[in-house]
C-alpha positions in Angstrom: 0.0 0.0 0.0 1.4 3.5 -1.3 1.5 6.4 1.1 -1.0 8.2 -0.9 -3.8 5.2 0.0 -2.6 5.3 3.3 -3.8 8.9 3.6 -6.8 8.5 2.4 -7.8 5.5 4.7 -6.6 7.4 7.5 -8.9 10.4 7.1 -12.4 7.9 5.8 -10.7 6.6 9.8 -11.2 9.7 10.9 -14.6 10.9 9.3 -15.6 7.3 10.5 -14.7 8.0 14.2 -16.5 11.4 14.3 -19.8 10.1 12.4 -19.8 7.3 15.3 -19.1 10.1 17.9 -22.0 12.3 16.2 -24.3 9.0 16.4 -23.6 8.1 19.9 -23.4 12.1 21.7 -26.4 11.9 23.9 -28.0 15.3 23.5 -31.3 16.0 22.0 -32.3 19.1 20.2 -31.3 22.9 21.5 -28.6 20.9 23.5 -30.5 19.4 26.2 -31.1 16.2 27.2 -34.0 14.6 28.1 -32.3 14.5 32.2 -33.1 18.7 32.0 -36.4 18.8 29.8 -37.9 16.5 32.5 -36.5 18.0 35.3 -36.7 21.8 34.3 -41.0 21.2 33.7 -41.0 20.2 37.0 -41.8 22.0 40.4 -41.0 21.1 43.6 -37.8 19.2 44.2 -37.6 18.3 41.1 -36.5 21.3 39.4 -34.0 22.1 42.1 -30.9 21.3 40.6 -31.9 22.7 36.7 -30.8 26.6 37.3 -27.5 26.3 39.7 -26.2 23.3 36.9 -26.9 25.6 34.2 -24.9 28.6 36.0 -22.4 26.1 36.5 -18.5 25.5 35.5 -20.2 22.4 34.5 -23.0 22.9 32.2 -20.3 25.9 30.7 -17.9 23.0 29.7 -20.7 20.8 28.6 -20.7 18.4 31.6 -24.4 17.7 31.8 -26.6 15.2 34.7 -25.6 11.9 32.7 -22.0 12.5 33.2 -22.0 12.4 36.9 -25.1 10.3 37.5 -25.2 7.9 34.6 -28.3 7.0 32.6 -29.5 7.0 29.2 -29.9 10.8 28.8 -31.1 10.6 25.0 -34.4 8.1 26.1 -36.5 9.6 28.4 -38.3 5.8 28.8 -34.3 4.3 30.6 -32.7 7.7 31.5 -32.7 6.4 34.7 -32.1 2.5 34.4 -29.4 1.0 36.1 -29.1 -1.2 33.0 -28.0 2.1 31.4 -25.8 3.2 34.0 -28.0 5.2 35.8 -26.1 5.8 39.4 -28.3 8.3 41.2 -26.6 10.8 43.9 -23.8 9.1 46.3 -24.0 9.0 49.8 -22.0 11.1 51.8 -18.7 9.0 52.5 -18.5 8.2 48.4 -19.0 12.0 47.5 -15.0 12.0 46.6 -14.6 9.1 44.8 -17.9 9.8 42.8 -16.5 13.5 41.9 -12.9 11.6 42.0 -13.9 10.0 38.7 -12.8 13.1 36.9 -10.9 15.0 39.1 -8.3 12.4 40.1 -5.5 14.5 41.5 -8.0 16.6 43.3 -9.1 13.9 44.5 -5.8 12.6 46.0 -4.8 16.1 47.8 -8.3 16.3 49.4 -8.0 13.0 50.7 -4.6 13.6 52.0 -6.0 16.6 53.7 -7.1 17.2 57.3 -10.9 17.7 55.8 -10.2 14.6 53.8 -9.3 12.4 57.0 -12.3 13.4 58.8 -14.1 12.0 56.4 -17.3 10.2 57.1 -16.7 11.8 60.7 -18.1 15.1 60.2 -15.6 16.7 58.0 -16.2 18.3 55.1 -16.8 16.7 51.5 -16.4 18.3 47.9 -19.9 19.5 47.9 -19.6 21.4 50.7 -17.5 23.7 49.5 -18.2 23.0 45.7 -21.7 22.3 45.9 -23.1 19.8 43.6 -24.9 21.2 40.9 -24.1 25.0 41.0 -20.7 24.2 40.8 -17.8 27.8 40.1 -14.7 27.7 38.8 -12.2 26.8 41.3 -10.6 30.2 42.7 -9.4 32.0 45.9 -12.0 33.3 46.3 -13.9 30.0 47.6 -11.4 30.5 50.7 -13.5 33.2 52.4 -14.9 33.7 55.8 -18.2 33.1 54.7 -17.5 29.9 53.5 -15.1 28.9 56.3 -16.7 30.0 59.0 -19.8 27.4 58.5 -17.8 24.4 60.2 -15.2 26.8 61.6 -13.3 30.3 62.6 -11.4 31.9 59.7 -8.1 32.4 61.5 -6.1 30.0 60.0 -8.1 29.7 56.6 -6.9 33.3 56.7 -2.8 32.9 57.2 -3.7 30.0 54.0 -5.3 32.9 51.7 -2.9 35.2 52.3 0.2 33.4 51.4 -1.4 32.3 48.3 -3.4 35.3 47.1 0.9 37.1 46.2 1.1 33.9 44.4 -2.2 34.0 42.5 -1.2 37.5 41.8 2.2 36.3 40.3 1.2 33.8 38.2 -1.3 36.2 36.6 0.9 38.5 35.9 3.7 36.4 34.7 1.0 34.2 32.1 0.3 37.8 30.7 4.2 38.5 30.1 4.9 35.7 28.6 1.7 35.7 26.2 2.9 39.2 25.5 6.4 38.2 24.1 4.8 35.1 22.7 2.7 37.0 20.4 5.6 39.2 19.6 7.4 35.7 18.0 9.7 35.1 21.4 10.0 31.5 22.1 8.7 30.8 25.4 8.0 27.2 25.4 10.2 26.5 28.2 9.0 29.7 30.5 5.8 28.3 29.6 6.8 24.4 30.9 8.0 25.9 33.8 4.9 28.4 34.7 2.5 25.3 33.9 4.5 23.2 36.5 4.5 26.0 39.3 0.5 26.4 38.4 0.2 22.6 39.4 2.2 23.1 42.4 -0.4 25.7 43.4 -3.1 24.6 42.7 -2.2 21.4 44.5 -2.2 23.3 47.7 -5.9 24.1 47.4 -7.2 21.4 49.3 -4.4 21.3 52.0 -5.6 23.4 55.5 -2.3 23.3 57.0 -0.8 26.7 57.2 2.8 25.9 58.3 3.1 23.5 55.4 1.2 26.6 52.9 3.7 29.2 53.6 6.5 26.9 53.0 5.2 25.7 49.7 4.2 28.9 48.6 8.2 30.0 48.9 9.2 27.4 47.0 6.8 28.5 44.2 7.4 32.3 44.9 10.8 31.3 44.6 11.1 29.8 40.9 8.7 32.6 40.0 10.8 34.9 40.9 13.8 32.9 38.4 10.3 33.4 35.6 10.4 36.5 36.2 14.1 37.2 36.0 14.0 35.6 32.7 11.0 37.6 31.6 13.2 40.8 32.8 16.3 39.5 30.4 14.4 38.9 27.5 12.6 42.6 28.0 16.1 44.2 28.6 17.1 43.0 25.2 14.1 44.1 23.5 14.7 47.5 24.8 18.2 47.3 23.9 17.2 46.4 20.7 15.3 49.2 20.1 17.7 52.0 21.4 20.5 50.3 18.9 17.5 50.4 16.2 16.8 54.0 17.4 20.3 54.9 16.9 20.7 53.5 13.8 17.7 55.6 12.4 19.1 58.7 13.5 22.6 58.1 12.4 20.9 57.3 9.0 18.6 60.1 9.3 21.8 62.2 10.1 23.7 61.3 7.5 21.2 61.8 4.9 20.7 65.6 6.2 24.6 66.4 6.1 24.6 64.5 2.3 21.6 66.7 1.2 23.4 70.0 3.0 26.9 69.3 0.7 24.9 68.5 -2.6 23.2 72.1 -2.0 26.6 73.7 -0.9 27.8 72.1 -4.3 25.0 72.5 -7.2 
């Protein structure tokens, strides 16, 4: 088989592989399946969970009621069979490894966390913090007193927010830079690489409660910002250096042109 057969059986592959996808996707017309047509005519309990999903994170990245609780969302007749995977709502003490399913590392550092060993003994579980259908994008902002102060006091939620709110700040800043000298044709794959890996490293920290451990991680992270930074500042000086040299050259050119036009008029 030529290369030029082989090309074309990969893309009738490909066009194959999306018309199955296209045949199997579970959403009915407008977008909705039959999980929120159901529930969003109803009243009562019911329709409870319709308008916090669809203000969600969730329902934003497409993430609809089958993809948590199972079910045949397309048939209204088995949406809720078991036979069709239909799982219902967890119980409290499988709340993590339900939402675990698709946030795996999550997962891990909220069950390595003091609210993650009390589970199942009165600690908190994602929901509580998350909720379950109205679900927001994960921020620092869900580390506030009103939130916090529902199981306990604020005081040491408030030592964790404030070493990580400078790091928030500096990793905003910094993924701005680099996009800025990225779209001027810099290669920053590497700053990039590293930025990605210190964004991890924060993120992981969301679930931990333990301020000593907080401070000290978010040094670590200040610190190889900081190296980001640095190499942000190099790669600006020499843009700026650039531009002087550029600016000189102009003007010597510019000059030089003058004093050329001054001795042609001196001798015509």
């Amino acid at each position: 088989m030529n290369n030029h057969s082989k090309i074309i059986l990969g893309r009738l592959a490909n066009a194959a592989i999306i018309l199955l996808l296209a045949a199997v996707t579970p959403v009915m017309a407008g977008g909705e399946t039959v999980c929120i047509q159901c529930h969003g005519s109803q009243t009562g309990r019911g329709l409870v969970p319709v308008k916090p999903w669809q203000a969600s994170i969730h329902a934003e990245n497409g993430i609809s009621c089958h993809n948590c609780h199972g079910g045949d969302p397309a048939d209204s007749a088995n949406a809720m069979s078991p036979q069709r995977g239909f799982l219902g709502a967890p119980r409290e003490g499988a709340i993590p490894d339900f939402c675990g399913r698709c946030h795996i590392g999550i997962k891990t550092d909220y069950l390595r966390s003091a609210h993650g060993r009390a589970l199942g003994k009165g600690g908190p579980t994602c929901v509580t913090c998350h909720d379950s259908h109205g679900v927001t994008k994960v921020s620092i902002e869900l580390i506030s007193e009103k939130n916090c102060t529902r199981c306990h006091s604020y005081e040491r939620a408030r030592i964790i927010r404030n070493a990580m709110e400078q790091t928030e700040a500096n990793l905003v800043t910094l993924s701005r830079r680099i996009e800025q000298f990225k779209v001027s044709g810099v290669d920053t794959s590497a700053l990039e690489k590293s930025l990605f890996s210190q964004r991890n490293s924060y993120h992981s920290l969301f679930h931990e409660v333990n301020p000593t451990r907080i401070t000290a991680e978010s040094a670590k992270i200040a610190a190889e910002l900081t190296r980001i930074k640095g190499s942000l500042d190099a790669i600006d000086a020499e843009f700026h250096q650039r531009k002087l040299i550029g600016g000189i050259a102009v003007g010597a050119v510019l000059l030089l042109a003058l004093l050329l036009n001054l001795l042609r008029k001196t001798y015509s």
